[in-house]
C-alpha positions as CSV (number, residue, x, y, z in Angstrom):
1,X,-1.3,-3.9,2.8
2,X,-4.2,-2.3,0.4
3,X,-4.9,1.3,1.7
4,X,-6.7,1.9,-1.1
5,X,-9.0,-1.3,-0.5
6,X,-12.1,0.3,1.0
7,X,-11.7,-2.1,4.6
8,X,-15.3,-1.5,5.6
9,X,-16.2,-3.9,3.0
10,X,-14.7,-6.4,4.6
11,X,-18.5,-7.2,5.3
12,X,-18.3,-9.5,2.8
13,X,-16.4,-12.0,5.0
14,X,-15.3,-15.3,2.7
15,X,-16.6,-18.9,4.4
16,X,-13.1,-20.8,4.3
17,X,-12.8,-24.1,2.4
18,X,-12.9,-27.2,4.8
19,X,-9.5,-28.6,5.3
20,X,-8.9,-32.3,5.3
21,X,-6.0,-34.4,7.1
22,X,-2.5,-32.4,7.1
23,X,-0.7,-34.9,8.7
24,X,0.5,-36.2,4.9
25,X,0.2,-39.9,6.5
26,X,-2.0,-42.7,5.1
27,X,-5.3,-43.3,5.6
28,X,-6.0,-46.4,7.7
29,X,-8.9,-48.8,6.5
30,X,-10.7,-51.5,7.8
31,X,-9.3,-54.1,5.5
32,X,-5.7,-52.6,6.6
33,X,-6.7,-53.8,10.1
34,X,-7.6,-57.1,9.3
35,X,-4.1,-57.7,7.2
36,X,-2.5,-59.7,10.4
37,X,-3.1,-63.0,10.9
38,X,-3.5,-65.2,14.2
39,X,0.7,-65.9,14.1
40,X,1.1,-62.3,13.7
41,X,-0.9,-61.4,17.0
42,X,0.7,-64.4,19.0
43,X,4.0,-62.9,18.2
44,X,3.3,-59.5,19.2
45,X,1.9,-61.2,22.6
46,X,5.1,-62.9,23.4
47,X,6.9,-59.3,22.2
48,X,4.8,-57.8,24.8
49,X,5.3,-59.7,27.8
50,X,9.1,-59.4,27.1
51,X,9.1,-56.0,27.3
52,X,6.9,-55.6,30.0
53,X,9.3,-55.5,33.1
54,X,11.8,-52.9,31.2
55,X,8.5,-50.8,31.0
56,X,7.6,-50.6,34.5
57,X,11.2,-50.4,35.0
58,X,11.2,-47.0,33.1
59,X,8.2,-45.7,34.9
60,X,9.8,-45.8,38.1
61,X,12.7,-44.0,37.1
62,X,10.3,-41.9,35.1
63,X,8.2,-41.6,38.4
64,X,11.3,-40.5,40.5
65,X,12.7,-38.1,38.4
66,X,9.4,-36.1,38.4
67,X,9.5,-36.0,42.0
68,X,13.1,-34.6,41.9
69,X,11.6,-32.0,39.5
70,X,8.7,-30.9,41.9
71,X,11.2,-30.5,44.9
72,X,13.4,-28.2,42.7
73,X,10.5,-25.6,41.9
74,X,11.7,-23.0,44.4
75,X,14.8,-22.1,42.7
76,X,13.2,-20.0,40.0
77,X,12.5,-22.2,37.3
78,X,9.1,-22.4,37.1
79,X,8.9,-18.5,36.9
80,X,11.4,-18.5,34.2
81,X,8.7,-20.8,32.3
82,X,5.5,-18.8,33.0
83,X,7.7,-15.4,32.1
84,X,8.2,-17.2,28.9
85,X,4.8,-18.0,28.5
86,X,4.0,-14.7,29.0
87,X,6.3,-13.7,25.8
88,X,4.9,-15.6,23.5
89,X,1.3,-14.7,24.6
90,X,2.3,-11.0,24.0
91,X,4.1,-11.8,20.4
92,X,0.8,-13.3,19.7
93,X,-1.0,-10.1,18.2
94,X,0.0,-7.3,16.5
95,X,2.3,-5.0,18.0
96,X,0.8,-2.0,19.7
97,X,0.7,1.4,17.3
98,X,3.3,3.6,17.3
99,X,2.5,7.3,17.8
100,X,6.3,8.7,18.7
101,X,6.0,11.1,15.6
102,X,2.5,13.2,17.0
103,X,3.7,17.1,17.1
104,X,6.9,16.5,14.5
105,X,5.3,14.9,11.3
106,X,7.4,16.3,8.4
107,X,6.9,15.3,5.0
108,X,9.6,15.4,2.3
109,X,10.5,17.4,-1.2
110,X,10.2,15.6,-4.8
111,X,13.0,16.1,-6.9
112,X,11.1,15.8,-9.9
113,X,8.8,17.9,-11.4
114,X,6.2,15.2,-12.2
115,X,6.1,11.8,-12.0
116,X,4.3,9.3,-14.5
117,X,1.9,6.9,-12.5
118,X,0.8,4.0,-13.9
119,X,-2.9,2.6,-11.5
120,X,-5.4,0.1,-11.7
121,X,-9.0,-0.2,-11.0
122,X,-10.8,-3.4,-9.7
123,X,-13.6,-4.8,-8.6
124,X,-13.6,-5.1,-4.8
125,X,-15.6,-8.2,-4.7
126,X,-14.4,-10.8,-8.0
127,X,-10.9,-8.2,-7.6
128,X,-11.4,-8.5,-11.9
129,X,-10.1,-5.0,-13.8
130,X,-12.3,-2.6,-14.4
131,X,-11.7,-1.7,-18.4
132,X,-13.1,1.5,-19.2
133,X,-13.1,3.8,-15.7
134,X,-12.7,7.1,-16.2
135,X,-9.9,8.1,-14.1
136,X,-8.9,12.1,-13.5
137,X,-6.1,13.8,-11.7
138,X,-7.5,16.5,-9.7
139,X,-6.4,19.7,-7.9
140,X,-7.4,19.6,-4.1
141,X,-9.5,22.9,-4.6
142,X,-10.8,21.7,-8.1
143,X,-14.1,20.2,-6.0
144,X,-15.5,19.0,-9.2
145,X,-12.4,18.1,-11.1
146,X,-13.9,20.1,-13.6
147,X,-10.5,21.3,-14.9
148,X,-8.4,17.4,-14.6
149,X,-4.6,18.3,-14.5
150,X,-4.6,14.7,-16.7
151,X,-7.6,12.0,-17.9
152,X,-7.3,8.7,-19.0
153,X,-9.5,5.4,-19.2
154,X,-8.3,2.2,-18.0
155,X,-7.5,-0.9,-20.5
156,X,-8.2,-4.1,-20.6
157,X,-6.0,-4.6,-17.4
158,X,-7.7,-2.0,-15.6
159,X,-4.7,0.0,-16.0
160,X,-4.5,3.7,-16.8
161,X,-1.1,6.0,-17.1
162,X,-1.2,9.5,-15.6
163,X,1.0,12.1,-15.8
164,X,0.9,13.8,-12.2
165,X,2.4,17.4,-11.7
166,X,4.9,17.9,-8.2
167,X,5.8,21.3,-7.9
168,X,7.7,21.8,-5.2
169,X,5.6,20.3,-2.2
170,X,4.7,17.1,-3.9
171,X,0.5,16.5,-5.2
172,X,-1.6,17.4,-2.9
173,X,-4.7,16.5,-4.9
174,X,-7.2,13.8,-5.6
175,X,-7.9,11.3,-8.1
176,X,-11.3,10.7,-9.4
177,X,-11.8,7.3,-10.7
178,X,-15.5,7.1,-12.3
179,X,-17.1,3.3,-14.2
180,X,-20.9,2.6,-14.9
181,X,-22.5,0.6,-12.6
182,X,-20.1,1.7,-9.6
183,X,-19.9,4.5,-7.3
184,X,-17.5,7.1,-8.0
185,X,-14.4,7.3,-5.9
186,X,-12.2,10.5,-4.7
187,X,-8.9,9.1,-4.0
188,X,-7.3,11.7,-2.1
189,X,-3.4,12.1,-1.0
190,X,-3.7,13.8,2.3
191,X,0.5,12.7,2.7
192,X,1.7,14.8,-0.9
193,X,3.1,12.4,-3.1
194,X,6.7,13.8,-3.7
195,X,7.9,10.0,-4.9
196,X,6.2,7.3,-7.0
197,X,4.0,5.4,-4.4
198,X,4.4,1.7,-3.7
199,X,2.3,-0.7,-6.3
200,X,-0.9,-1.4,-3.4
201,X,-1.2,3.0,-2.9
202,X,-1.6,2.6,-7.1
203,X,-4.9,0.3,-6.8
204,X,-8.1,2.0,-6.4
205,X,-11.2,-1.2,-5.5
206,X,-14.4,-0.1,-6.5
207,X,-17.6,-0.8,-5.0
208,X,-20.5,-1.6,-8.0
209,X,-23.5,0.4,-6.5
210,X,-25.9,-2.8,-5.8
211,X,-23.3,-4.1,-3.3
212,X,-22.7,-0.9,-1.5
213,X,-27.1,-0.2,-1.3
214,X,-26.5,-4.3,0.3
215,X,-23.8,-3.5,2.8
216,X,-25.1,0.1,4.2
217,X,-28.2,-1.7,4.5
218,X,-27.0,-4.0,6.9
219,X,-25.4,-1.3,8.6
220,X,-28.9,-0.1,8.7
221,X,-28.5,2.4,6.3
222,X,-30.1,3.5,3.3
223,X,-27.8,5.5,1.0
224,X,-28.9,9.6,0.6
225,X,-27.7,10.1,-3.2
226,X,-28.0,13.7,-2.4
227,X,-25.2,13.1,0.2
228,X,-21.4,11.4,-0.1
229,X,-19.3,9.0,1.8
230,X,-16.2,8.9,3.5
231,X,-14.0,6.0,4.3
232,X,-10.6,6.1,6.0
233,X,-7.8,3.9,7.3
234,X,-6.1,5.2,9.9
235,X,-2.0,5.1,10.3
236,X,0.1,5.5,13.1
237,X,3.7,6.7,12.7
238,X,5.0,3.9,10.6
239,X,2.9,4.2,9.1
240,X,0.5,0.7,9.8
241,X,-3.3,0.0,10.4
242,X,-3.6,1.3,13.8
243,X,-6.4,0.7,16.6
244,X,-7.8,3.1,19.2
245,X,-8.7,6.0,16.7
246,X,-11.5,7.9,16.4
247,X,-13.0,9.7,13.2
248,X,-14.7,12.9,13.2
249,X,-16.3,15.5,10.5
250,X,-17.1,18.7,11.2
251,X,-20.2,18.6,8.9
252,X,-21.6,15.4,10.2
253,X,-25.7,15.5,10.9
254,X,-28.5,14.0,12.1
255,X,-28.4,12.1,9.0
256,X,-25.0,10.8,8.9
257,X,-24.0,7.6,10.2
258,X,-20.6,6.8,11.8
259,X,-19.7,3.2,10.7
260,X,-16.4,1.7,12.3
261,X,-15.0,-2.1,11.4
262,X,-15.0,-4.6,14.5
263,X,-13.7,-7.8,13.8
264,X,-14.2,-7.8,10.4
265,X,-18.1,-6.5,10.3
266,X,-19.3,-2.9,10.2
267,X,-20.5,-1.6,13.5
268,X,-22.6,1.7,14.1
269,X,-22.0,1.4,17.6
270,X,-18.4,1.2,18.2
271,X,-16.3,4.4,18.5
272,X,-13.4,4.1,17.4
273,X,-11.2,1.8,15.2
274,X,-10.1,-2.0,15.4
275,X,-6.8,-3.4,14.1
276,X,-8.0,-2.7,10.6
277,X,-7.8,0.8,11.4
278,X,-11.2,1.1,9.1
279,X,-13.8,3.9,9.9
280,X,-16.0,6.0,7.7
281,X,-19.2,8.1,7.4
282,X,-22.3,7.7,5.5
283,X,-24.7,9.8,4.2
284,X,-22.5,12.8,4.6
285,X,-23.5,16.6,3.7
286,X,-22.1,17.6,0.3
287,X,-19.4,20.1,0.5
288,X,-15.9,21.2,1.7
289,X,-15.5,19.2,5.3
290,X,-12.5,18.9,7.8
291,X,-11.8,14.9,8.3
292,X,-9.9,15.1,11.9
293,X,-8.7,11.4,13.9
294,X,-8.2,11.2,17.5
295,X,-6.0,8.9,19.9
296,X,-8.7,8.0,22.0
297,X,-6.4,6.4,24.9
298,X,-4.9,10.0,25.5
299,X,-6.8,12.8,23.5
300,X,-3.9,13.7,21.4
301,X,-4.7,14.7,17.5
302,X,-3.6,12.7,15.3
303,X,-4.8,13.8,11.9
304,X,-6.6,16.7,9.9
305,X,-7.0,17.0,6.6
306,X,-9.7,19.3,4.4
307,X,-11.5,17.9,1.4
308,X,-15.0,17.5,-0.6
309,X,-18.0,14.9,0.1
310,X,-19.5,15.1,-3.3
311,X,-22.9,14.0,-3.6
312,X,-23.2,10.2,-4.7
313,X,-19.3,9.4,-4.6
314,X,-17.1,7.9,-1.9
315,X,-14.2,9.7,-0.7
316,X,-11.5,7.0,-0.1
317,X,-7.9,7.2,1.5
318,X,-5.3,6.1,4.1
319,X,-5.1,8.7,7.1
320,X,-1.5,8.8,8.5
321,X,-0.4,11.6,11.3
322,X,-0.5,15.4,9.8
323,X,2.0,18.0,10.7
């Protein structure tokens, strides 16, 4: 699972090759058809009728067992089937978020005082590494990262090694990862790292900045560059992509536009999160802003987190339960 993937791109929804024949049997032709001769059909004829009285044979016994079947469906059998029917039907989707840690989220200690991360930067669309981003670690209240705790450009690979300072309540910071041609992205860890992350929480997709004028326009949208972005993935307790949450900013205007995903396409009209757990803002005020998520089913916070829309830039992260 890609938390760092921005989801509401998923716009870009990939037309799936045609699939031939899976049955890994051979093709019948015409000329296979025509292989038998006239001896060949006789034979088959007088196969036929010697079979035919053991077939009707069969379906009576065939006929009366059904029979015996349909006067034994009081004793509970049939229910048994349709209750396990109704099991598989329910394994069928995804299993309903779990929200048993609301009210009692604590995050752990690091036992090291810094960790060296290794991350990558790629294209979100061709998924090809970005050589040459600019990527900064970045103190929570350093709005501008104008004072990086530790800068380095990405290789060939895409790949960039950072040393990034613990303390003693983890990195509670962002990472700004900056490339010509593609908007700028704030990576923030609203969970401090206190551990080296998983390889996925390492890659950071970037959006070049003709696709994202392409995709808010068909959200409607034209992008302010005055303004900034948000988009989140929201976590239950797992943490997993969860559904049923909604996302709020306390600076959000007149100008800003709510955007969640809905089966797979951004939707300006929906209110509150799919499966994909995908929601975001754009054309956001610049400045310091409170990001907050919601169970919609019961009213319960979920999440609240404080950080910067800086103008032109996307602010980008996964949005588990906060303490």
């Amino acid at each position: 699972m890609k938390h760092g993937k921005w989801m509401l791109l998923l716009a870009l929804v990939p037309v799936a090759a045609a699939c031939g024949d899976d049955s890994g049997g051979s093709d019948v032709t015409a000329d296979d058809t025509g292989a038998d001769d006239g001896a060949g059909a006789d034979a088959d004829a007088d196969a036929d009728a010697d079979v035919e009285p053991e077939v009707e044979a069969e379906a009576e016994e065939e006929a009366d067992a059904e029979t015996t079947t349909d006067e034994s469906a009081d004793d509970g059998t049939t229910e048994a089937a349709e209750d396990a029917g109704d099991e598989v039907a329910d394994d069928g989707g995804p299993p309903p978020p779990d929200w048993s840690c609301l009210g009692s989220v604590v995050w752990g200690t690091p036992i090291e005082a810094s960790l060296d991360m290794t991350g990558t930067a790629l294209d979100y669309v061709t998924d090809a590494p970005i050589e040459g981003a600019t990527v900064k670690v970045c103190a929570r209240a350093d709005a501008a990262c104008a004072t990086p705790l530790d800068e380095g450009t990405t290789d060939a690979a895409g790949q960039v090694t950072l040393t990034v300072p613990l303390g003693t309540t983890g990195f509670d910071g962002y990472f700004e990862v900056s490339a010509t041609g593609y908007v700028t992205v704030l990576r923030y860890t609203v969970e401090p790292i206190t551990e080296m992350p998983g390889a996925d929480a390492r890659v950071v997709s970037m959006v070049d900045t003709t696709t994202f004028a392409m995709l808010a326009a068909a959200a409607g949208v034209t992008p302010d560059p005055t303004r900034g972005h948000l988009v989140v993935n929201a976590l239950d307790c797992n943490p997993t992509l969860a559904a049923g949450v909604s996302l709020d900013v306390d600076t959000a205007d007149v100008s800003s536009t709510a955007v969640y995903m809905v089966g797979g396409l951004p939707s300006t009209s929906a209110t509150e999160t799919d499966s994909s757990g995908a929601a975001g803002f754009i054309n956001l005020p610049a400045g310091a802003a409170t990001i907050s998520t919601t169970l919609v089913s019961t009213g319960e916070a979920i999440a609240s987190t404080d950080i910067t829309i800086r103008a032109g830039a996307a602010a980008l992260f996964p949005l588990p339960p906060t303490p």
